[in-house]
VEXVO-179677 format. One line per 10 residues: for each residue y, x, z of N, C-alpha, C. Coordinates in pm, 1 decimal. Layout:
N
Y:X:Z:Y:X:Z:Y:X:Z | ...
END
This chain:
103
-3706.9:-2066.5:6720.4:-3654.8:-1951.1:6649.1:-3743.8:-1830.9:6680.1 | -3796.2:-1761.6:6557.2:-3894.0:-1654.3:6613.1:-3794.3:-1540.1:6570.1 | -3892.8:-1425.0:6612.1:-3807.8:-1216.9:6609.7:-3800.2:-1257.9:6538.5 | -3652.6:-1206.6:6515.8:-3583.8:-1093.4:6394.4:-3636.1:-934.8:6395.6 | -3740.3:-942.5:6262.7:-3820.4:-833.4:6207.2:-3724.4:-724.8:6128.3 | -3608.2:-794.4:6090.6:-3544.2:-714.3:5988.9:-3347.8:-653.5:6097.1 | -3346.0:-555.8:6060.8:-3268.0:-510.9:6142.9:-3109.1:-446.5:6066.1 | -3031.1:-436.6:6107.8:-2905.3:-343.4:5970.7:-2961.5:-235.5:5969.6 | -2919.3:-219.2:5813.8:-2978.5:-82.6:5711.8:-3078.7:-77.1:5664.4 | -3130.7:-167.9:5696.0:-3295.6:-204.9:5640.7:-3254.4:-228.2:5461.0
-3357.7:-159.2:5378.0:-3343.1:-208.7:5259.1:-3417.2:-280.3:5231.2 | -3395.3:-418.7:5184.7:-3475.0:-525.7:5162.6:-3485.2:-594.0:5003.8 | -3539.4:-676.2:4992.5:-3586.3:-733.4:4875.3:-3570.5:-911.1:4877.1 | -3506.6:-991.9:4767.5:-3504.3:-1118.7:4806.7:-3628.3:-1148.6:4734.9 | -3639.1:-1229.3:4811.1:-3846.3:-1314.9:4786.6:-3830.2:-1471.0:4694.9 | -3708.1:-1543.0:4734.0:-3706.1:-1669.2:4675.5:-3539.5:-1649.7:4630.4 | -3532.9:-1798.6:4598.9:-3393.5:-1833.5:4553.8:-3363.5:-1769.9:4420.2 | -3214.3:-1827.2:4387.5:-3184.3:-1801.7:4260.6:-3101.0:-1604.9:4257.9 | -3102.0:-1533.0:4357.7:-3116.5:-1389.8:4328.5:-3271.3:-1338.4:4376.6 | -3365.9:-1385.8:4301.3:-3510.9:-1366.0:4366.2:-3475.3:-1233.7:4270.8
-3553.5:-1132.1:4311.6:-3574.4:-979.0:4284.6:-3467.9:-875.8:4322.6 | -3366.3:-980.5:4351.9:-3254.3:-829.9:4398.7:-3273.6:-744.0:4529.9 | -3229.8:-596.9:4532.4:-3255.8:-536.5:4648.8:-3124.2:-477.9:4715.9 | -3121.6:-447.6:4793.6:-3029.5:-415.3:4849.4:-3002.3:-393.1:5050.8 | -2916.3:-357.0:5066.1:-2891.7:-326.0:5227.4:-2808.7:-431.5:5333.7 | -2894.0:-471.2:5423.2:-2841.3:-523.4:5508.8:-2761.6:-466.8:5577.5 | -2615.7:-526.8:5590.4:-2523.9:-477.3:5638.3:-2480.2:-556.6:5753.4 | -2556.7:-667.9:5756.1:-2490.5:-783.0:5878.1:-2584.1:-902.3:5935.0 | -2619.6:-922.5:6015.6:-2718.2:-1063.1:6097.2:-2638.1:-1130.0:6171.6 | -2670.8:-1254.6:6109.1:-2587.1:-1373.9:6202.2:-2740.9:-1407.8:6210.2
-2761.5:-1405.4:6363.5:-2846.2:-1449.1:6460.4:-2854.6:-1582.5:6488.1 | -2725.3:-1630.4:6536.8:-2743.2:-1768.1:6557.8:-2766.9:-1850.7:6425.4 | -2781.9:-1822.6:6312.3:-2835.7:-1915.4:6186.8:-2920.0:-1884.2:6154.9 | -2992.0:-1740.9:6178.6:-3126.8:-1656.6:6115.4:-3097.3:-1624.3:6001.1 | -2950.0:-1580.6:5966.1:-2895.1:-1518.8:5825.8:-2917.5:-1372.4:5806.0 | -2880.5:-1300.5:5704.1:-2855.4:-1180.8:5657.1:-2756.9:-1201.9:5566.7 | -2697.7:-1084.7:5550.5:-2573.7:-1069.0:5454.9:-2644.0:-922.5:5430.9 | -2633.8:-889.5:5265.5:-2683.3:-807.5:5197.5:-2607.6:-792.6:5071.8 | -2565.4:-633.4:5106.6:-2451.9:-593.6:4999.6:-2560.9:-603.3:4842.1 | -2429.7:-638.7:4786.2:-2457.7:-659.3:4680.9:-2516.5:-794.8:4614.4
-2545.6:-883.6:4686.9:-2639.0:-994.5:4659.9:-2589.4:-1107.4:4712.4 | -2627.1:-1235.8:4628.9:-2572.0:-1337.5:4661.2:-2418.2:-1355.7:4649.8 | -2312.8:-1257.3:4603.8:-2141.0:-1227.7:4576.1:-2131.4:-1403.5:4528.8 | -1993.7:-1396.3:4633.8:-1923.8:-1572.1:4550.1:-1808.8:-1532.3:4570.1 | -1698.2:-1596.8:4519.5:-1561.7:-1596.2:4467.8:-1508.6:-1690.2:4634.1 | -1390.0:-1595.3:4673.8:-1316.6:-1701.2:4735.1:-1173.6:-1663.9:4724.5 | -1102.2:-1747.1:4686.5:-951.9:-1782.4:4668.7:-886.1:-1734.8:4818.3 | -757.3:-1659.7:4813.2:-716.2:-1634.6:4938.4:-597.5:-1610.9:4885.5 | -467.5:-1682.1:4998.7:-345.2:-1675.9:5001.0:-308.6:-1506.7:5057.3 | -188.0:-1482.5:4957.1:-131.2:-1385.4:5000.2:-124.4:-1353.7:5182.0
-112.1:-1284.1:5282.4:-118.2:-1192.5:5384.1:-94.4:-1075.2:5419.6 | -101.2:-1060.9:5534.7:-56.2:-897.6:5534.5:-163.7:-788.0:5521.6 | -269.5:-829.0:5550.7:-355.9:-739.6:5497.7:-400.1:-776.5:5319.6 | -366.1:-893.7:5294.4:-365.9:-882.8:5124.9:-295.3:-961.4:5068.1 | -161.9:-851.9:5066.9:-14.7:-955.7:5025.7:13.3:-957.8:4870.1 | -113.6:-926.7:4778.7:-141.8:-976.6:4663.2:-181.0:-1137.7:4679.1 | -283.1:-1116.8:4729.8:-375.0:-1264.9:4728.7:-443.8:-1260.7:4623.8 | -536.2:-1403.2:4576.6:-624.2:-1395.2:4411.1:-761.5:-1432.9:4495.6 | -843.8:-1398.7:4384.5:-964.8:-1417.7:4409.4:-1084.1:-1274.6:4455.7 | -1120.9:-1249.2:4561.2:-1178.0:-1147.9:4633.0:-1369.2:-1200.2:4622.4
-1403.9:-1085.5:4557.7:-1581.3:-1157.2:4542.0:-1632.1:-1088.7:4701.6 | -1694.2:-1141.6:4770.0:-1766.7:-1116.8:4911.3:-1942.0:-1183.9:4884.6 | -2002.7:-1089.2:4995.8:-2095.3:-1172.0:4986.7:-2122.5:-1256.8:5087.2 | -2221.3:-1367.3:5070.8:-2248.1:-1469.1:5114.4:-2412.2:-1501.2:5208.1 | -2421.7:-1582.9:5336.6:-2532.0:-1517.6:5323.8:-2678.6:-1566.6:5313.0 | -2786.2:-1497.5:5326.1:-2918.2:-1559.6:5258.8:-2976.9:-1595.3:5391.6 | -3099.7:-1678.9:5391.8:-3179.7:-1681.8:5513.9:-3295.5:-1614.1:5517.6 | -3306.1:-1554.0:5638.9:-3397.0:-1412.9:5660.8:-3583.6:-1491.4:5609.7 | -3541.9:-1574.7:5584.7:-3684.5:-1615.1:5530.5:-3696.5:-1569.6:5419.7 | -3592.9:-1561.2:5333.2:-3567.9:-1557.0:5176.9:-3591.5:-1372.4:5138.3
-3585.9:-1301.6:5284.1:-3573.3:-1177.8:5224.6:-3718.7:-1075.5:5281.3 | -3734.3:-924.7:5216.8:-3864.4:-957.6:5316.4:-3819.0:-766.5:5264.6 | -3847.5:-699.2:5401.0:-3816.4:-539.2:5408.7:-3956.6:-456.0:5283.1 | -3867.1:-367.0:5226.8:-3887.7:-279.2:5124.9:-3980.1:-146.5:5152.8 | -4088.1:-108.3:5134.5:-4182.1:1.7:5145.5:-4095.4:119.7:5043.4 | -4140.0:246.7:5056.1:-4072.7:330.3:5020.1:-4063.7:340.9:4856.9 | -4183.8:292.3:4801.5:-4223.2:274.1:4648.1:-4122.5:137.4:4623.3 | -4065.9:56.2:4683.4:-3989.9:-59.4:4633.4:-4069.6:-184.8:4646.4 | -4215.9:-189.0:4674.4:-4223.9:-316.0:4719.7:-4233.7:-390.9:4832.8 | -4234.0:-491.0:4837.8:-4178.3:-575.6:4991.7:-4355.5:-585.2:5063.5
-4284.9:-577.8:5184.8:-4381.6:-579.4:5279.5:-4336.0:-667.2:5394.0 | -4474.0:-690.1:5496.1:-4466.8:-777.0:5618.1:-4442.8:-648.3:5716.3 | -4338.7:-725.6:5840.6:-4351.3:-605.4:5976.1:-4432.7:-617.5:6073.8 | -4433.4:-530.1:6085.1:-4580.8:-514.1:6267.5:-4494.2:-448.3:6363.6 | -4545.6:-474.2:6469.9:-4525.6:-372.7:6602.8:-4628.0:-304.0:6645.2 | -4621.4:-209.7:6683.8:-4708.3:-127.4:6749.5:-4637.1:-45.7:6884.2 | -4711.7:18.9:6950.6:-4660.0:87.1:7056.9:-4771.1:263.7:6959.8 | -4676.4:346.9:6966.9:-4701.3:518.5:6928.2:-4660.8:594.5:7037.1 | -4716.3:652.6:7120.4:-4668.9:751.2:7217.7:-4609.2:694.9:7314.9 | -4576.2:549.0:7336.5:-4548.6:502.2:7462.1:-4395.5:424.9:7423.7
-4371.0:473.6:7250.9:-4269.4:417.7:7209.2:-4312.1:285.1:7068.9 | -4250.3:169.9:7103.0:-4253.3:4.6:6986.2:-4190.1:54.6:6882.4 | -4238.5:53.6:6809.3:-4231.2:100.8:6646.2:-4271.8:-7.1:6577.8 | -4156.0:-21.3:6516.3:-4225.4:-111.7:6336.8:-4299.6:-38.8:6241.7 | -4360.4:-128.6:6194.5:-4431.5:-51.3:6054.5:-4501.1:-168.6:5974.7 | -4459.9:-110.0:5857.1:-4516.9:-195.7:5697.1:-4647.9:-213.6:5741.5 | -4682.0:-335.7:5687.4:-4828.2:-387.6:5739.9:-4910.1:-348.1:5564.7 | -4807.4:-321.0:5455.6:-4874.7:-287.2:5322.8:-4922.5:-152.6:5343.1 | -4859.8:-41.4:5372.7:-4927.3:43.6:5381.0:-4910.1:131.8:5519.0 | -4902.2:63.3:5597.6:-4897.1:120.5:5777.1:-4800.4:232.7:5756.2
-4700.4:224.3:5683.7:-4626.7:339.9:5762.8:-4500.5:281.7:5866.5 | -4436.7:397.9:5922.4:-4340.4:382.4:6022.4:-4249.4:336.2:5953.4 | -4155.9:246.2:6010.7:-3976.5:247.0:5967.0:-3902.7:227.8:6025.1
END
């Protein structure tokens, strides 16, 4: 299992799969699978019995999640880029390897 390059709040871009081009914000990493969950993307339907926190019940769209291979972090113009590390002033900083800036 190698770094996790991509971190929450990162706005990212999907690279493959059947939502290839959507963008959107990571809101969640499951680590132990090398997932992301990214609002807006990937949404599936799941059926849920009435409860007390939803004593309607029905069908609730959530999203579902992608593998961090599939997604790849967003430069400020919108296109996807690779991450680097660097050390700046004594502080590890990421930065877009497309056009070296900080993020």
């Amino acid at each position: 299992m190698g770094k996790i390059k991509i971190k929450k709040d990162d706005k990212v871009v999907v690279i493959a799969g059947e939502h290839k081009g959507s963008q959107g914000k990571v809101f969640k990493i499951l680590r132990d699978q090398n997932k992301v969950l990214v609002e807006g993307v990937n949404l599936i339907k799941k059926h849920s019995k009435p409860s007390t926190q939803n004593p309607q019940g029905g069908i609730i769209e959530k999203e579902a999640p992608i593998h961090i291979s599939n997604v790849s972090l967003t430069t400020a113009e919108g296109d996807f880029t690779r991450v680097g590390f660097r050390v700046d002033e004594g502080n590890k900083v990421r930065f877009s390897k497309k056009n070296n800036e900080i993020v």
